[in-house]
C-alpha atoms as an extended CHARMM CRD file, in Angstrom:
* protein
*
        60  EXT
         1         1  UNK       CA           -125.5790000000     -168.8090000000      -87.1050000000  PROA      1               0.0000000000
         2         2  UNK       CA           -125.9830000000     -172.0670000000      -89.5480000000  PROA      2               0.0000000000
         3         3  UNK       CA           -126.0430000000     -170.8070000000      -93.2510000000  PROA      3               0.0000000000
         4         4  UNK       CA           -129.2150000000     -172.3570000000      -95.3410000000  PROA      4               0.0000000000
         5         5  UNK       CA           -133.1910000000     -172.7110000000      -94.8610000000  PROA      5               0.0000000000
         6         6  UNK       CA           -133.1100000000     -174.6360000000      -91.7470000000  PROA      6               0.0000000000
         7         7  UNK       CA           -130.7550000000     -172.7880000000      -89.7330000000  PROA      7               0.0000000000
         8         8  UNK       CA           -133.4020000000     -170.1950000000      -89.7240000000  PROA      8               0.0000000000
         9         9  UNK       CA           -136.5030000000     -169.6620000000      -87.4730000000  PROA      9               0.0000000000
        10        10  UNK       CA           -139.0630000000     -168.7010000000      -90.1270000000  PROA      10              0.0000000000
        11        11  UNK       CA           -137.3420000000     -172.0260000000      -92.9490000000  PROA      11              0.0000000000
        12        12  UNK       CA           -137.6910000000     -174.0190000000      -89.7630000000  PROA      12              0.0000000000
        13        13  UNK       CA           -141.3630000000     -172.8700000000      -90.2600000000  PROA      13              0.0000000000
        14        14  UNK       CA           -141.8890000000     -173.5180000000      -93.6340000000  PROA      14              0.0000000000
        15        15  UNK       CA           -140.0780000000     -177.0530000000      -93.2270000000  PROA      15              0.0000000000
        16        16  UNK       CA           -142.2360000000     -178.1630000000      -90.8860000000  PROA      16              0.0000000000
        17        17  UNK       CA           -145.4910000000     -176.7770000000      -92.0750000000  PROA      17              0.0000000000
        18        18  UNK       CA           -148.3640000000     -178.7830000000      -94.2970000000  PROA      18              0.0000000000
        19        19  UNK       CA           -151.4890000000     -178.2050000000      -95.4780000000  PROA      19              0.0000000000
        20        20  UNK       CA           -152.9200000000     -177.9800000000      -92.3000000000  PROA      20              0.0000000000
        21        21  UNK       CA           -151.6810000000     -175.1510000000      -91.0900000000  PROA      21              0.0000000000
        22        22  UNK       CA           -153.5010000000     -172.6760000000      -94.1260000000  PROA      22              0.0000000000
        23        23  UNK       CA           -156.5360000000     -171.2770000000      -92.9560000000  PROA      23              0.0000000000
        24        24  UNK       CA           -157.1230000000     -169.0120000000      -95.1870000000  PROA      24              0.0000000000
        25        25  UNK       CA           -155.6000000000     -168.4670000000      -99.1860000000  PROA      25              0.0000000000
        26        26  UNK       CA           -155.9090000000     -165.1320000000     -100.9230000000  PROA      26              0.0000000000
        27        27  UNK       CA           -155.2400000000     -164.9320000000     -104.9080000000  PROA      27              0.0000000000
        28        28  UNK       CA           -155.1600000000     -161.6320000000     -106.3240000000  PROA      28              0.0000000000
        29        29  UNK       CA           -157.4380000000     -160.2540000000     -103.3220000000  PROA      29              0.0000000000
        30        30  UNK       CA           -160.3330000000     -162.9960000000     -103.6170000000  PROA      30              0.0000000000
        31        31  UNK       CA           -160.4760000000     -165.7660000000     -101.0430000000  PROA      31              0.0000000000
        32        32  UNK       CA           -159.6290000000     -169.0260000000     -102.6580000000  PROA      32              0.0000000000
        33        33  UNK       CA           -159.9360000000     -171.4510000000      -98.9320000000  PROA      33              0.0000000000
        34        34  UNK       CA           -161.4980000000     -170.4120000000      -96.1890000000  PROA      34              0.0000000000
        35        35  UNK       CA           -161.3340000000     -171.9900000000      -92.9470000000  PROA      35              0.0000000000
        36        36  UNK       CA           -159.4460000000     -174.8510000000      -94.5130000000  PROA      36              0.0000000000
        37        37  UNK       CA           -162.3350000000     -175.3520000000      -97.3130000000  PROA      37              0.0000000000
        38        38  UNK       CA           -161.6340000000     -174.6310000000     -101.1010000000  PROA      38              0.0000000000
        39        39  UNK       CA           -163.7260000000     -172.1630000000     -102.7610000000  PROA      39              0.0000000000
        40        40  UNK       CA           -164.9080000000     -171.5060000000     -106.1420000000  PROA      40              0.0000000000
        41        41  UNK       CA           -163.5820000000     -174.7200000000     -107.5000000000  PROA      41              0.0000000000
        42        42  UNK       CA           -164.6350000000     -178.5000000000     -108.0190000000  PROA      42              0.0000000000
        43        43  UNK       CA           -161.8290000000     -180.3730000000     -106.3820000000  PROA      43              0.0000000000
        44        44  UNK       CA           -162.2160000000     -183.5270000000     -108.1100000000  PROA      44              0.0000000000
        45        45  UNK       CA           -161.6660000000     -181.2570000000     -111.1920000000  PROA      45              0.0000000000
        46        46  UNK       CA           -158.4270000000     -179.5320000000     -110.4440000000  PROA      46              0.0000000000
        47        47  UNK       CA           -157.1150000000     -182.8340000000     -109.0830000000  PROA      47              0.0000000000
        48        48  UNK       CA           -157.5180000000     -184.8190000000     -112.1060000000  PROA      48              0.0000000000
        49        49  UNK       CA           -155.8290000000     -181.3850000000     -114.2590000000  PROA      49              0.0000000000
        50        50  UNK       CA           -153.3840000000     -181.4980000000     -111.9100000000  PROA      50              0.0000000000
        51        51  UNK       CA           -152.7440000000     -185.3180000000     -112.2610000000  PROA      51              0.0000000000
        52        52  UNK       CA           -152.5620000000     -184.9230000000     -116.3030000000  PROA      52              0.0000000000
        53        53  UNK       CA           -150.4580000000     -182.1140000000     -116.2910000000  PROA      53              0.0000000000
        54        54  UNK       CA           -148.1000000000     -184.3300000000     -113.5630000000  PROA      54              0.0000000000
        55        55  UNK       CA           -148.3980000000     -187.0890000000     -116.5820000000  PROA      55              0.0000000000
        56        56  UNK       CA           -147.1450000000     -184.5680000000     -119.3600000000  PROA      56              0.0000000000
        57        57  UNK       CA           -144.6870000000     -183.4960000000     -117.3650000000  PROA      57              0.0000000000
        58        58  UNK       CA           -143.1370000000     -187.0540000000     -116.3850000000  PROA      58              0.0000000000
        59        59  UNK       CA           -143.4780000000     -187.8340000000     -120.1080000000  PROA      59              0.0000000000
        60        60  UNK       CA           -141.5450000000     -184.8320000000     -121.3380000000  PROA      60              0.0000000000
């Protein structure tokens, strides 16, 4: 059997998978997405945190 992630059936998996494939996301028992929809959060928000935080990291 190959050593490594792709040599297995389930890293094959996870290779090969993208966003959509998650139906559903569960954080600490609350539903975060739901049927492929965020929940509970302004996307435009996190995206532009997430997009800083990218920035401060580059910059480091």
């Amino acid at each position: 059997m190959p050593d490594g992630l792709v040599g297995h059936a389930a890293g094959r998996l996870v290779l090969n998978a993208d966003t959509s494939c998650v139906d559903t996301v569960l954080v600490a028992g609350r539903a975060a997405r739901r049927a492929g929809q965020v929940l509970h959060h302004e996307v435009a928000t996190v995206v532009a945190a997430l997009a800083d935080s990218a920035r401060a990291v580059v910059a480091a």
